[in-house]
Structures are given as structure tokens and as C-alpha cells.
N, C-alpha and C positions, 0 to 999 in steps of 0.2 A: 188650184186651191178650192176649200170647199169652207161652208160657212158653220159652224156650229149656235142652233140659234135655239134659245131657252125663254120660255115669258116664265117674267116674272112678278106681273102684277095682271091683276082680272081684267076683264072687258065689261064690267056693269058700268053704266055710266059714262062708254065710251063713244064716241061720234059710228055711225051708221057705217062710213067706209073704211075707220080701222077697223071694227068689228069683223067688216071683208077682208081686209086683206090678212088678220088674224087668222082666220078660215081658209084663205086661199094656200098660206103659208106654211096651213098643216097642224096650227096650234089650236090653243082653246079653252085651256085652263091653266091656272101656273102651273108651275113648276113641266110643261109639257119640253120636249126636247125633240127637233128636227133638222137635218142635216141638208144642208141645198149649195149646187154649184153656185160660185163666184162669180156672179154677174149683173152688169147695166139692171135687167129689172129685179132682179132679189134685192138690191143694194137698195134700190127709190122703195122697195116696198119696205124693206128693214126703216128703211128712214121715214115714214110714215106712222110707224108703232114705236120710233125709240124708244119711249119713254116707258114702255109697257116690255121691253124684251133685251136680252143680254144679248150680245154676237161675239163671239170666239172664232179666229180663223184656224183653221186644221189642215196638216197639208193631205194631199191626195192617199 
């Protein structure tokens, strides 16, 4: 399974380490869209920005 992940709200205003993991995760401005394997660290780092990003799963 692969994760379909979309932000959907900015990062102004955002704490210093979602801002990272924002970056780390490929995004950066809304409406950006990134596709990443199903896994232990996508999942904690998806749950660190929830409130700023959509996740859709897609199968392989």
C-alpha cells in the first residue's frame, strides 16, 4: 500500500518541527500532492502534521 498525501493548509505559523517534517515529506505549499510507501515512519510523521494534510491510501 502506498499513501496519497495532499496539504492542505500552509505552514506560516507552524511549530519549527512540523515545518520539518512538512519538507522532509516532499510538501510545502497547499494543495502540493506526494505519494510515499506505507510505513512505521510516514505514518508518525503523517501524524505530526495531521491537521495541515489529507492522507488517502492507494493500492500499489
Amino acid at each position: 500500500m502506498k499513501l496519497k498525501i495532499t496539504q492542505v493548509r500552509s505552514i506560516i505559523g507552524a511549530l519549527r518541527n512540523q515545518k520539518d517534517t512538512i519538507k522532509a515529506l516532499g510538501l510545502g505549499h497547499p494543495h502540493y500532492v506526494t505519494v510515499k510507501p506505507k510505513n512505521p515512519q510516514i505514518l508518525g510523521m503523517v501524524n505530526v502534521v495531521r491537521h495541515l494534510v489529507t492522507v488517502e491510501e492507494i493500492a500499489d
